[in-house]
N, C-alpha and C positions, 0 to 999 in steps of 0.2 A: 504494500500500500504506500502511497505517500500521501504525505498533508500539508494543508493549505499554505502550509507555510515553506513549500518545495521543496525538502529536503528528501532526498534517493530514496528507490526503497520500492518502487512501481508496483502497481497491480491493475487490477480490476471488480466489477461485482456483476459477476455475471453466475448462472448457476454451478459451473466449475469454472470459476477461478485459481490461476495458480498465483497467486499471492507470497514472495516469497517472506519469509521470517526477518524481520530487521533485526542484524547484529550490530551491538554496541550502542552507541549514542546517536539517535537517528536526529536529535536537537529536539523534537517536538514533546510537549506533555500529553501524558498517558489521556487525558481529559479533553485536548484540543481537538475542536473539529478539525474534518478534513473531507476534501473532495476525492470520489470515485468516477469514473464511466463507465457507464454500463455498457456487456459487453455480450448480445443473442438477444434473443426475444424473451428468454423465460418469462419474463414479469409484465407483459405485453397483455394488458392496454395500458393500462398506468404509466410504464418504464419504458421508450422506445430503447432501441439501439442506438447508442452514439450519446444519450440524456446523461448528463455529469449531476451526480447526488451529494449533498452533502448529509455527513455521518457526523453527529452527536456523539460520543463516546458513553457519557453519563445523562442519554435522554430518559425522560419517564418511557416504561414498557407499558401500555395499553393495548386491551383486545385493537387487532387492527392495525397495529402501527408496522411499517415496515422495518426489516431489519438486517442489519450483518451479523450474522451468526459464522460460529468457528465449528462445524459438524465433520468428524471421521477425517479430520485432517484436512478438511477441504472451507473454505471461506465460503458462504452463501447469502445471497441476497434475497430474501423472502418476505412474505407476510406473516406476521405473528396473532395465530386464533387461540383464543383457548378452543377444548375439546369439544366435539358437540356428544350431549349425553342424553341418550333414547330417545325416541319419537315425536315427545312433546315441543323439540327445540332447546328446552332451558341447555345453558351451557355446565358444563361438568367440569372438574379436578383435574390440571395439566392442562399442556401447549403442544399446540404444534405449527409446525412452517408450512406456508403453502407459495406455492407455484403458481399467478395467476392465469399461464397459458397452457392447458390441458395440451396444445398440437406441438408445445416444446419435447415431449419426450420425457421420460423415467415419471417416479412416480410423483405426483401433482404435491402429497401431502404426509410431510416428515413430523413422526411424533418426537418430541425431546424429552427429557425427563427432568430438566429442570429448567430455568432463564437462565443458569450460568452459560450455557451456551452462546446468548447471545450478546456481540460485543460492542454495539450501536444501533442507534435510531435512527432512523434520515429524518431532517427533519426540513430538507428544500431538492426542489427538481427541478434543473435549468435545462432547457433545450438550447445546442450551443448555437449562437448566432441569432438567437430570437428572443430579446431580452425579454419580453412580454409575456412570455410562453412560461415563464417560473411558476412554481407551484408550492407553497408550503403547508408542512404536516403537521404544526406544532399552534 
């Protein structure tokens, strides 16, 4: 990843992401936002290809909110639901990630076992070159 504040370290948030691990002192705080590009459709309508997000490190987690999550080694950019539990709708105990574009491929919706998983909030979406087209989540 890198953050806002430029300093090395490249990634992406795409639904595989190779994100590599910052070694040593990247300059920035553990807290500081920073900007990603989204990088496929997975998250397609909301998240085009190409849309730069910014991440929250320490945003509030609410049903809903989208998010960077660290899952099986791999960096993920998803939505954060809780479970849904039996028939009636009411929501249930636990989270899980979803995939807004069922035609991306694997499967749409990751149970996790807890929110340490996840390690930001977006909390704006710029389309680049269309300053107008910004979107905030917070």
């Amino acid at each position: 990843m890198s953050c806002a504040c430029g300093k090395p370290g490249g990634g992406c948030a795409d639904a595989t992401p190779r994100v590599p691990e910052i070694e040593g002192d990247s300059g920035c705080s553990g807290s500081e936002s920073f900007a990603l590009q989204v990088l496929g459709d997975d998250m397609r309508p909301e998240f085009d290809n190409g849309d730069i997000i910014i991440v929250e490190p320490d945003g509030t987690l609410v049903d809903g909110s989208y998010v960077l999550a660290r899952w099986a080694d791999e960096w993920l950019f998803r939505q954060l639901r809780r479970k849904a539990d039996g028939d009636d709708g009411e929501r249930g105990e636990g989270w899980q990630l979803h995939q807004l574009n069922p035609a991306a491929g694997e499967s749409g919706v990751l149970p996790i076992p807890d929110l340490s998983v996840v390690h930001g909030v977006v909390i704006q979406k710029a389309v680049p070159g269309r300053r107008r087209a910004s979107k905030f989540y917070v």
